[in-house]
Each structure stands twice: as structure tokens, then as C-alpha cells.
C-alpha positions as CSV (number, residue, x, y, z in Angstrom):
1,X,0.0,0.0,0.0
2,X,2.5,2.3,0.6
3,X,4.3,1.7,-3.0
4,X,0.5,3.3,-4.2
5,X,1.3,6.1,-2.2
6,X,4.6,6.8,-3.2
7,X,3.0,6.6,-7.0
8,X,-0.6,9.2,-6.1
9,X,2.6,11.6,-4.8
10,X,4.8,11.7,-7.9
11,X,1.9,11.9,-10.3
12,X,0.7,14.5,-7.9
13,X,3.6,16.2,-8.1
14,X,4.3,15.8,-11.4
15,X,0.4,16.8,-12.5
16,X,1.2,20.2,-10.1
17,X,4.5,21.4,-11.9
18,X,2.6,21.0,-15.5
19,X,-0.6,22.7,-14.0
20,X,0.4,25.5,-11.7
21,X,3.3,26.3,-14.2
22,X,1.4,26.6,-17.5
23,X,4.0,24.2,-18.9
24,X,0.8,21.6,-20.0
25,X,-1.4,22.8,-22.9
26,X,-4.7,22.1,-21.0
27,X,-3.5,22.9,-17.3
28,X,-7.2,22.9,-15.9
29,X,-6.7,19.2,-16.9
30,X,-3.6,18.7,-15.1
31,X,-5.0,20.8,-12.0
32,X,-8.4,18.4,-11.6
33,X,-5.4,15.6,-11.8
34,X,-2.9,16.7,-9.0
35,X,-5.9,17.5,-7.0
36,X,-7.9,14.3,-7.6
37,X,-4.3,12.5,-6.6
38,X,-3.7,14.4,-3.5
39,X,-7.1,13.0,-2.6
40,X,-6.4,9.2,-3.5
41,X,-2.4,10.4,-1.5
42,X,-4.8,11.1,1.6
43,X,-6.7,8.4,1.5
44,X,-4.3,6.1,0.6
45,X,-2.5,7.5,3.6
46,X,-4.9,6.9,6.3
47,X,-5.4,3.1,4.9
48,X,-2.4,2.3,5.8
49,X,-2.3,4.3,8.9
50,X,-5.4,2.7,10.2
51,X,-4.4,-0.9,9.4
52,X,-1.5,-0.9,11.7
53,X,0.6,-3.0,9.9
54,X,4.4,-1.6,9.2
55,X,5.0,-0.5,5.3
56,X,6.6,-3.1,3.0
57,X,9.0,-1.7,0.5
């Protein structure tokens, strides 16, 4: 679970320096994308938080 985290955050990221920069053609696009994978970050997050188990890597 935490390897999908690690992924939501890079395509976050990644989403958020083509959006908020006005590198990406269609940055409203890549805006509704970093924010929709913050949101899967955060929940992926608190799964793993709230199963207790420790992080395989």
C-alpha cells in the first residue's frame, strides 16, 4: 500500500508542476489531476495508517 502512495505523490507532483506552471497545454486538466491524486495520496495514507501493519517496501 505504501508503493501506491509513493506513485498518487509523484503523479501529484508531477500533475502540479505541469498545471500551476502553464508548462501543460490544458492545465485545468492537469489541475483536476494533482488534485484528484492528493485526494487518493490522503486516503491512501490513512489506509495504511489505520491498518496498523508496518510498510513493505
Amino acid at each position: 500500500m505504501l508503493g501506491w502512495t509513493l506513485v498518487f505523490l509523484v503523479v501529484a507532483i508531477v500533475a502540479g508542476l505541469l498545471g500551476f506552471t502553464g508548462i501543460a497545454g490544458a492545465a485545468g486538466i492537469a489541475k483536476i489531476i494533482f488534485f484528484l491524486f492528493i485526494v487518493l495520496l490522503v486516503i491512501s495514507l490513512l489506509i495504511n495508517a489505520l491498518k496498523g501493519k508496518s510498510p513493505r517496501l
